[in-house]
TIZAMAR-506567 format. One record per residue: residue number from 1; z, y, x of N, C-alpha, C in turn. Coordinates in steps of 0.001 Angstrom, whole numbers. Example, Ala and Ser with C-alpha at 12.3 -4.5 7.8 and 13.67 -1.06 7.14 Angstrom:
BEGIN
<site num="1" n_pz="7800" n_py="-5690" n_px="13190" ca_pz="7800" ca_py="-4500" ca_px="12300" c_pz="7800" c_py="-3300" c_px="13200"/>
<site num="2" n_pz="7080" n_py="-2250" n_px="12850" ca_pz="7140" ca_py="-1060" ca_px="13670" c_pz="7870" c_py="30" c_px="12900"/>
# end
This chain:
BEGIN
<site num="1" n_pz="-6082" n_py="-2229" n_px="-17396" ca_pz="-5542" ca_py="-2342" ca_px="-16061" c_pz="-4846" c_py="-1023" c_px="-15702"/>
<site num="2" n_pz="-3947" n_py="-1134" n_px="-15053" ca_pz="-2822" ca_py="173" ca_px="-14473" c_pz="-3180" c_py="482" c_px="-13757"/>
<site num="3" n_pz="-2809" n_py="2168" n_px="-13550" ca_pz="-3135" ca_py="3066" ca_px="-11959" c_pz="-2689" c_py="1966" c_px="-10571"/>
<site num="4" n_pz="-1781" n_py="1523" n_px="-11044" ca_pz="-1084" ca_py="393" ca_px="-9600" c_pz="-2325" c_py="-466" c_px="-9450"/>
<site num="5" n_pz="-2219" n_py="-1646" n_px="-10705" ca_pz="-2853" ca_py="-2455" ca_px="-10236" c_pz="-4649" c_py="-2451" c_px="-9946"/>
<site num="6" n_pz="-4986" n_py="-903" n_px="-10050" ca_pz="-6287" ca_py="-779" ca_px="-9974" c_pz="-6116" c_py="-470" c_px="-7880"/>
<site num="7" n_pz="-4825" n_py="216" n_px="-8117" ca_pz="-5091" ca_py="-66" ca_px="-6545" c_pz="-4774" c_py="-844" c_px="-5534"/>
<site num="8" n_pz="-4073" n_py="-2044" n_px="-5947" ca_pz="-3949" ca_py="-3251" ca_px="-5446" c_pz="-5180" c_py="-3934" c_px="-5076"/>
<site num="9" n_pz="-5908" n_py="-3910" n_px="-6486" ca_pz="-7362" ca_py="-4422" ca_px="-6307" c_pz="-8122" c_py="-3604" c_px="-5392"/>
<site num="10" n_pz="-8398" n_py="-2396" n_px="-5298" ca_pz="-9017" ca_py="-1462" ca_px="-4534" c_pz="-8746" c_py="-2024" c_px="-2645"/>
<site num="11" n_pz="-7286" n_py="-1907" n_px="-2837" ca_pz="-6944" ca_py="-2301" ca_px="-1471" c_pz="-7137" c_py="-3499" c_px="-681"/>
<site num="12" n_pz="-7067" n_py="-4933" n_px="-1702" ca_pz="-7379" ca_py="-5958" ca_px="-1272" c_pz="-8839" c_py="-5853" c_px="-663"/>
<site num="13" n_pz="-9755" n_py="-5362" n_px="-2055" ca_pz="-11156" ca_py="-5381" ca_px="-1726" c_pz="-11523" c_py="-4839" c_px="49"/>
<site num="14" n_pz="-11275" n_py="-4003" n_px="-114" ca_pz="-11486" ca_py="-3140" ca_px="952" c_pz="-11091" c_py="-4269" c_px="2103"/>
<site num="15" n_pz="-9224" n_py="-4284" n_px="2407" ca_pz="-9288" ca_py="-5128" ca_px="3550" c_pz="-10055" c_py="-6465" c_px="3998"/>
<site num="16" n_pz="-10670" n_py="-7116" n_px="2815" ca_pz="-11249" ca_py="-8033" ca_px="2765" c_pz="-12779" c_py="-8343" c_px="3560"/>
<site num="17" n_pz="-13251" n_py="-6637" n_px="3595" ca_pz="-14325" ca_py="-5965" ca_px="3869" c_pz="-14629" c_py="-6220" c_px="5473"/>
<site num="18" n_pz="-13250" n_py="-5571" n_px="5790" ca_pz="-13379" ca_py="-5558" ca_px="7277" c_pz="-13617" c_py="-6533" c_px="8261"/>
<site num="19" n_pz="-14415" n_py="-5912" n_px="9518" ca_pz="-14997" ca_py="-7309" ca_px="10504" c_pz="-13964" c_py="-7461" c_px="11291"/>
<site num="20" n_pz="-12495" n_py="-7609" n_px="11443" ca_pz="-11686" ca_py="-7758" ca_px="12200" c_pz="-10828" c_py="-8477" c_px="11424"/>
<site num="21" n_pz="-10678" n_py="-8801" n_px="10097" ca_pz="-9796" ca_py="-9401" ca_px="9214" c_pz="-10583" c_py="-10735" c_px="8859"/>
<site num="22" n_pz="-10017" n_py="-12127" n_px="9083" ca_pz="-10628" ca_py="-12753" ca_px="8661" c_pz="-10351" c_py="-13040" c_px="7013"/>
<site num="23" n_pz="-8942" n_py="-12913" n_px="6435" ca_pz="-8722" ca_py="-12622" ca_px="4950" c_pz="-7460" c_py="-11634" c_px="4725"/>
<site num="24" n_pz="-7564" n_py="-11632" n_px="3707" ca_pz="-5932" ca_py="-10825" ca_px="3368" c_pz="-5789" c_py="-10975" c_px="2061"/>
<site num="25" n_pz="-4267" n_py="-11953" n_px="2222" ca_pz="-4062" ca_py="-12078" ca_px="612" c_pz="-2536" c_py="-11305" c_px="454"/>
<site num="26" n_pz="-2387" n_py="-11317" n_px="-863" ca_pz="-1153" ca_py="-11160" ca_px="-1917" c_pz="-575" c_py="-11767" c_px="-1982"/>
<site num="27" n_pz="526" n_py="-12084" n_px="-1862" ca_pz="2048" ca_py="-12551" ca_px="-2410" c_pz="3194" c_py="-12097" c_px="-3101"/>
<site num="28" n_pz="3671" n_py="-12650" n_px="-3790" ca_pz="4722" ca_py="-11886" ca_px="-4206" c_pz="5768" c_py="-12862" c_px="-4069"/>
<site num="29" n_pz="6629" n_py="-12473" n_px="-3246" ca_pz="8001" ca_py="-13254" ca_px="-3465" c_pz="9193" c_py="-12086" c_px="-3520"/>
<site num="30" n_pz="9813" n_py="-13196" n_px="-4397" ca_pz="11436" ca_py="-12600" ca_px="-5433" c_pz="11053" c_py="-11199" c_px="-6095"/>
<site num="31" n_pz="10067" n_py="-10725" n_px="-6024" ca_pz="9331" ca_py="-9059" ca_px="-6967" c_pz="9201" c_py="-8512" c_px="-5841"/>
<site num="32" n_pz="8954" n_py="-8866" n_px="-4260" ca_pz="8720" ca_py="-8225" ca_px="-3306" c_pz="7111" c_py="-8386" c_px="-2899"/>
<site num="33" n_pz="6350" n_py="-7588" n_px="-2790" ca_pz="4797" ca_py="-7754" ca_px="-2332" c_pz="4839" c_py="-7808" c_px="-638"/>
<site num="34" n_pz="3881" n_py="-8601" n_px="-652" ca_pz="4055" ca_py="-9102" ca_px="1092" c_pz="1934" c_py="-9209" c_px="844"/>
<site num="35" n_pz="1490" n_py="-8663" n_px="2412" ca_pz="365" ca_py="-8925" ca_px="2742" c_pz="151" c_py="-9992" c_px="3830"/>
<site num="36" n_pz="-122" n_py="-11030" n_px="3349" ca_pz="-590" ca_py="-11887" ca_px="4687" c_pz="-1666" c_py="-11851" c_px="5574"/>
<site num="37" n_pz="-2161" n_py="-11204" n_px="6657" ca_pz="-3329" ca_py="-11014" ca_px="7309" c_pz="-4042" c_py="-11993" c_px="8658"/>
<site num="38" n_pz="-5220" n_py="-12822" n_px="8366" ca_pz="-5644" ca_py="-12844" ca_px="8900" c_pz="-6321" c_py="-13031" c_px="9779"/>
<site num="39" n_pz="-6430" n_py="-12887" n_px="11041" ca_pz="-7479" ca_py="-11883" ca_px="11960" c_pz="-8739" c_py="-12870" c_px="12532"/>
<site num="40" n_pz="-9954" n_py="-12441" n_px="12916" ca_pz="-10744" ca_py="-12992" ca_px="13506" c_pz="-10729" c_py="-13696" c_px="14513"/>
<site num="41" n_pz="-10115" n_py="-12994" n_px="15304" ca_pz="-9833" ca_py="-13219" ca_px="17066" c_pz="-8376" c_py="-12895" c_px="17201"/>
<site num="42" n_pz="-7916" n_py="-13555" n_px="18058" ca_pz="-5934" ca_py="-13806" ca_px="18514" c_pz="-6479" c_py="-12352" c_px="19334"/>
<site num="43" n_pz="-7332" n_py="-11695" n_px="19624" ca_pz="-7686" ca_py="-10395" ca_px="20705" c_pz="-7964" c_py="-9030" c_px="20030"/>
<site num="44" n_pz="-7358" n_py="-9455" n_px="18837" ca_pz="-7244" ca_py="-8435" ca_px="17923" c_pz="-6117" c_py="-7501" c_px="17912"/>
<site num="45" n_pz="-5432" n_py="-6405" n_px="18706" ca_pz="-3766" ca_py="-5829" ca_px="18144" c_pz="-3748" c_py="-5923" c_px="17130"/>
<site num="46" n_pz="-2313" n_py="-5130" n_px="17031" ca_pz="-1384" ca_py="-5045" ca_px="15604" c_pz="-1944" c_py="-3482" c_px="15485"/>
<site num="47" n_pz="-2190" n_py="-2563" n_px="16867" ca_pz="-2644" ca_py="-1467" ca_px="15828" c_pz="-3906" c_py="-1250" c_px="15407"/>
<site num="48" n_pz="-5129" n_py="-2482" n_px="15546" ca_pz="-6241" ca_py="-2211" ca_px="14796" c_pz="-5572" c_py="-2414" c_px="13106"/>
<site num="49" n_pz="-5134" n_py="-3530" n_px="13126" ca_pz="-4656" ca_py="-4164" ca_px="12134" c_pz="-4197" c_py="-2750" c_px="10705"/>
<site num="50" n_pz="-3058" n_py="-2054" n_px="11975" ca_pz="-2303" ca_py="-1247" ca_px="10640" c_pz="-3629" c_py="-191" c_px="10697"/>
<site num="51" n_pz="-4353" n_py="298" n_px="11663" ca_pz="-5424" ca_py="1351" ca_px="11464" c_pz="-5887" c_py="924" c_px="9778"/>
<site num="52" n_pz="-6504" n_py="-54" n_px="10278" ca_pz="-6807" ca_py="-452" ca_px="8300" c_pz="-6459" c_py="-750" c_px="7382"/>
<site num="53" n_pz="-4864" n_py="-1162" n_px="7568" ca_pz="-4478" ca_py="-1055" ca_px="6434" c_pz="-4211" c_py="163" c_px="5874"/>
<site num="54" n_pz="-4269" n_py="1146" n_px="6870" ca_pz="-3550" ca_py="2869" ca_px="6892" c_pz="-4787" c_py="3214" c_px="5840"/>
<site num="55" n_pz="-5967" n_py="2691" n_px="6296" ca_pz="-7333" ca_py="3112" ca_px="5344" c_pz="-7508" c_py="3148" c_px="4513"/>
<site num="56" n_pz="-6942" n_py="1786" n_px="3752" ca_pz="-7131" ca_py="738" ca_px="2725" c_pz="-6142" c_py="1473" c_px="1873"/>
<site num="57" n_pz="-4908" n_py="1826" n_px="2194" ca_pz="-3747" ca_py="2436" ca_px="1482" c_pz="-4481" c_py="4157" c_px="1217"/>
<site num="58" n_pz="-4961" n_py="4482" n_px="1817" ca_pz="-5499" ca_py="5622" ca_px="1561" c_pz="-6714" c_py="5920" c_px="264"/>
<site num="59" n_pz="-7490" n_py="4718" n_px="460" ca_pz="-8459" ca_py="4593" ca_px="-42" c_pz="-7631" c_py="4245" c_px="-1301"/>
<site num="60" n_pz="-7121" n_py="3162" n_px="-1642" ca_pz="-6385" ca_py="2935" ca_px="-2845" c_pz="-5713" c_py="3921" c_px="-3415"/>
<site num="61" n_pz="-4937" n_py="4743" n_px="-3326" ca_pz="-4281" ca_py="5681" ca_px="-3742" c_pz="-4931" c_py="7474" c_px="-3722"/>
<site num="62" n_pz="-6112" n_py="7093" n_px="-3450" ca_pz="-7339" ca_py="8441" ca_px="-4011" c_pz="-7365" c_py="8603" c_px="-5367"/>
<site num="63" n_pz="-6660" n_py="9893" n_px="-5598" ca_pz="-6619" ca_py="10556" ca_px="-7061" c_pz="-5599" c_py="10118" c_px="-7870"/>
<site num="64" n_pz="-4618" n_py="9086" n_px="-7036" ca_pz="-3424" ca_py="8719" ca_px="-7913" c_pz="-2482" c_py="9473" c_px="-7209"/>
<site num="65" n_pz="-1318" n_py="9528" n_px="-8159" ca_pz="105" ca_py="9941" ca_px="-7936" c_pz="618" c_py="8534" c_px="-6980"/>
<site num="66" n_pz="114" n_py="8494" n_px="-5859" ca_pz="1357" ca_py="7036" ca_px="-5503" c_pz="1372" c_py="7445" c_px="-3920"/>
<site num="67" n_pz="2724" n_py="6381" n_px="-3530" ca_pz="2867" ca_py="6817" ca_px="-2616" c_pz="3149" c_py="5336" c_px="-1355"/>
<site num="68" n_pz="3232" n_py="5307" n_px="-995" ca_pz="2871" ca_py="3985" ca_px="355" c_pz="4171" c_py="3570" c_px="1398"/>
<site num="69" n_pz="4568" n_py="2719" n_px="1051" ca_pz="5796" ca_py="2091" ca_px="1950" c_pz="5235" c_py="667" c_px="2388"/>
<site num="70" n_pz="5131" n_py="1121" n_px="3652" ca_pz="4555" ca_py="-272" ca_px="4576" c_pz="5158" c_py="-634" c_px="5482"/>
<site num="71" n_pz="6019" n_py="-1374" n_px="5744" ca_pz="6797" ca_py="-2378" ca_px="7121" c_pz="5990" c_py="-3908" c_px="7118"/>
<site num="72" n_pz="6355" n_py="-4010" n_px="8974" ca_pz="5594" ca_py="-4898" ca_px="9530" c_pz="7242" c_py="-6159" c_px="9513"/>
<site num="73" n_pz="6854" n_py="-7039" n_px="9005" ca_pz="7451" ca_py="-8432" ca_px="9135" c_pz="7823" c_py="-9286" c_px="9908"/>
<site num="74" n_pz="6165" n_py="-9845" n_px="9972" ca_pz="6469" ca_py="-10697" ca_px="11441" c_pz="4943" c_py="-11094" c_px="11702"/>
<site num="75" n_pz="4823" n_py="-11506" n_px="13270" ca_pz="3183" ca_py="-12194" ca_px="13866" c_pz="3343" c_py="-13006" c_px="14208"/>
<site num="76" n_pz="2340" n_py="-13888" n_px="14410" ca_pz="2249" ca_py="-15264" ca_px="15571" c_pz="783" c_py="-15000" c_px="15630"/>
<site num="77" n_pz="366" n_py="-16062" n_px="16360" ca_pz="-1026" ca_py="-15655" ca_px="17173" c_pz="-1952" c_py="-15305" c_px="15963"/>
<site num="78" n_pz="-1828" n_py="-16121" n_px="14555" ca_pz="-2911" ca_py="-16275" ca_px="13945" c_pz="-3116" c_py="-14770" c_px="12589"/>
<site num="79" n_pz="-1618" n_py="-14663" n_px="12060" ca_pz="-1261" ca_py="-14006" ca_px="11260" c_pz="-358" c_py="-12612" c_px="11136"/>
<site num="80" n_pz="-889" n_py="-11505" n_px="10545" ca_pz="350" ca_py="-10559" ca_px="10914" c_pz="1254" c_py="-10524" c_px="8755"/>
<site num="81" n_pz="1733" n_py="-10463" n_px="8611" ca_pz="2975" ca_py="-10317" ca_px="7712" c_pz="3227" c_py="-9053" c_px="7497"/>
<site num="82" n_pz="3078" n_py="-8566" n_px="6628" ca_pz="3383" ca_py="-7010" ca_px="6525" c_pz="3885" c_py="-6962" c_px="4406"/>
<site num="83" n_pz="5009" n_py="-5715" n_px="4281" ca_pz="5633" ca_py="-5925" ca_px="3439" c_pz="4919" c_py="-4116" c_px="2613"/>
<site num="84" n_pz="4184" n_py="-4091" n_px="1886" ca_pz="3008" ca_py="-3319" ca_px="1358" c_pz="4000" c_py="-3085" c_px="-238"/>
<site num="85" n_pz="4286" n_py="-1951" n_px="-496" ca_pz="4478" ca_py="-1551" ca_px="-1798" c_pz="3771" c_py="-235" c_px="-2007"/>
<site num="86" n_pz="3008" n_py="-136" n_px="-3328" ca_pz="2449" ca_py="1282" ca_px="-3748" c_pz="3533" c_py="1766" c_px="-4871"/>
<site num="87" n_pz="4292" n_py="2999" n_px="-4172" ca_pz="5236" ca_py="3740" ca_px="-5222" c_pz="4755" c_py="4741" c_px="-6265"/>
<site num="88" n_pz="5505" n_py="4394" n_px="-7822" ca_pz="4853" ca_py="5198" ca_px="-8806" c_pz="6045" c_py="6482" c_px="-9094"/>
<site num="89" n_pz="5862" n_py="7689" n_px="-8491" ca_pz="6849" ca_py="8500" ca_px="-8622" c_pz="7411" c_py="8362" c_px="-9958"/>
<site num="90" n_pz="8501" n_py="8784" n_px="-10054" ca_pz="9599" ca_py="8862" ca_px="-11008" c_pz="9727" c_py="10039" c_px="-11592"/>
<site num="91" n_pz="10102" n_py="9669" n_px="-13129" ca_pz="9865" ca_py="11302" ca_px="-13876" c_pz="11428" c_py="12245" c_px="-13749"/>
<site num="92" n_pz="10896" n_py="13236" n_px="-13271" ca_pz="12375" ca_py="14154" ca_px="-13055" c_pz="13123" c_py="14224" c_px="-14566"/>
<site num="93" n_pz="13922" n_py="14187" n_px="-14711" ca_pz="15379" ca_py="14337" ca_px="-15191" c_pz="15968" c_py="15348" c_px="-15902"/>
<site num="94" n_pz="15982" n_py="16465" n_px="-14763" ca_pz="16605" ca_py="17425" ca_px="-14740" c_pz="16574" c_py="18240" c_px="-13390"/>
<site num="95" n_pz="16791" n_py="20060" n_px="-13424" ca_pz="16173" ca_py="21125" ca_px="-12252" c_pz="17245" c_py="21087" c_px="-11365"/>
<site num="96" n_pz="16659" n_py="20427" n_px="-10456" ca_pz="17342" ca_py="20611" ca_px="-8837" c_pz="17680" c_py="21767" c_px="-8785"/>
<site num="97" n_pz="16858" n_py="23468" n_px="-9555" ca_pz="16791" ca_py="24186" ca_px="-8687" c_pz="16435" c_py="24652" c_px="-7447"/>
<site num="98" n_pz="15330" n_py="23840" n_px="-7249" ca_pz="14429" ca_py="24158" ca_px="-6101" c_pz="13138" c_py="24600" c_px="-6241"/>
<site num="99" n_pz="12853" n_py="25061" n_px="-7603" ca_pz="11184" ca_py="25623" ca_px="-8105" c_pz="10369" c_py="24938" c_px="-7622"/>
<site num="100" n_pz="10452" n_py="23495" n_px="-7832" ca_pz="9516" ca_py="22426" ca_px="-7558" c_pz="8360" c_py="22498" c_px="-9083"/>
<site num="101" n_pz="6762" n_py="22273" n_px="-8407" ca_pz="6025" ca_py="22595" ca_px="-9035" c_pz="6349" c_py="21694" c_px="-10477"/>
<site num="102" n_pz="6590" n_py="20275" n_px="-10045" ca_pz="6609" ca_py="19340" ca_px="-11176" c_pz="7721" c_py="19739" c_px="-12041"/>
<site num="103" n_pz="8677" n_py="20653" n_px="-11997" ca_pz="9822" ca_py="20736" ca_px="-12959" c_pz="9847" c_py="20160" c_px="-13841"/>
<site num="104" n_pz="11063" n_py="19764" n_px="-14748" ca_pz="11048" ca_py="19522" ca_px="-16218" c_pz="11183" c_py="20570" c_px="-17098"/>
<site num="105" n_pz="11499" n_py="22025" n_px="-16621" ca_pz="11160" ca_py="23193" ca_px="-17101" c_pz="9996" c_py="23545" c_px="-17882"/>
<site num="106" n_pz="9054" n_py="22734" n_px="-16744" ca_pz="7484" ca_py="23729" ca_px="-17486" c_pz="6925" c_py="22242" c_px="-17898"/>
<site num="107" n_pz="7449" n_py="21137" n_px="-18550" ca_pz="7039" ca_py="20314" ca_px="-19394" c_pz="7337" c_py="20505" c_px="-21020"/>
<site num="108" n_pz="6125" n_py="19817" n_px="-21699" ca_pz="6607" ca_py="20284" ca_px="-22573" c_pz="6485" c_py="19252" c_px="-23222"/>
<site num="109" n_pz="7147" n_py="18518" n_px="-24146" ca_pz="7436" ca_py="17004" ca_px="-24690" c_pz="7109" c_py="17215" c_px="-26491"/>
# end
């Protein structure tokens, strides 16, 4: 299993956890990941909602290189829609010239 998909799993688990979520699944449409959420009670906001997913993304990406792009979609009373990707940085190239720690300078292949 991959650094990603260990934290996909990590993240589902987790939101799954919570007493304000009644589920949260995965989708993938056209190679786009979408989170469907949800909620216990229609008396639930949208910012308990992202509070945990803010968690869940945190929690997932402990000790990895990744990085978190989350936009909100769409709601109706029952469900919130949110568009969840975990980014796997990209290997530099070549020196900006900005004495960035990761250089390709101080790699050594």
């Amino acid at each position: 299993m991959s650094e990603l998909e260990k934290a996909w799993t990590i993240f589902l688990q987790y939101m799954n956890e919570r007493d304000i979520i009644h589920s949260c699944r995965y989708k993938e449409v056209t190679g786009i990941p979408f989170i469907y959420i949800q909620k216990h009670h229609s008396s639930i906001a949208r910012e308990q909602v992202e509070e945990a997913l803010m968690k869940a993304a945190a929690r997932a990406m402990k000790g990895k290189r990744l990085t978190l792009s989350m936009y909100h979609v769409r709601e109706n009373e029952a469900h919130y829609v949110y568009r969840v990707r975990f980014l796997v940085p990209q290997r530099k190239m070549f020196c900006c010239g900005n004495m960035c720690v990761d250089c390709i300078r101080f790699q050594r292949d």
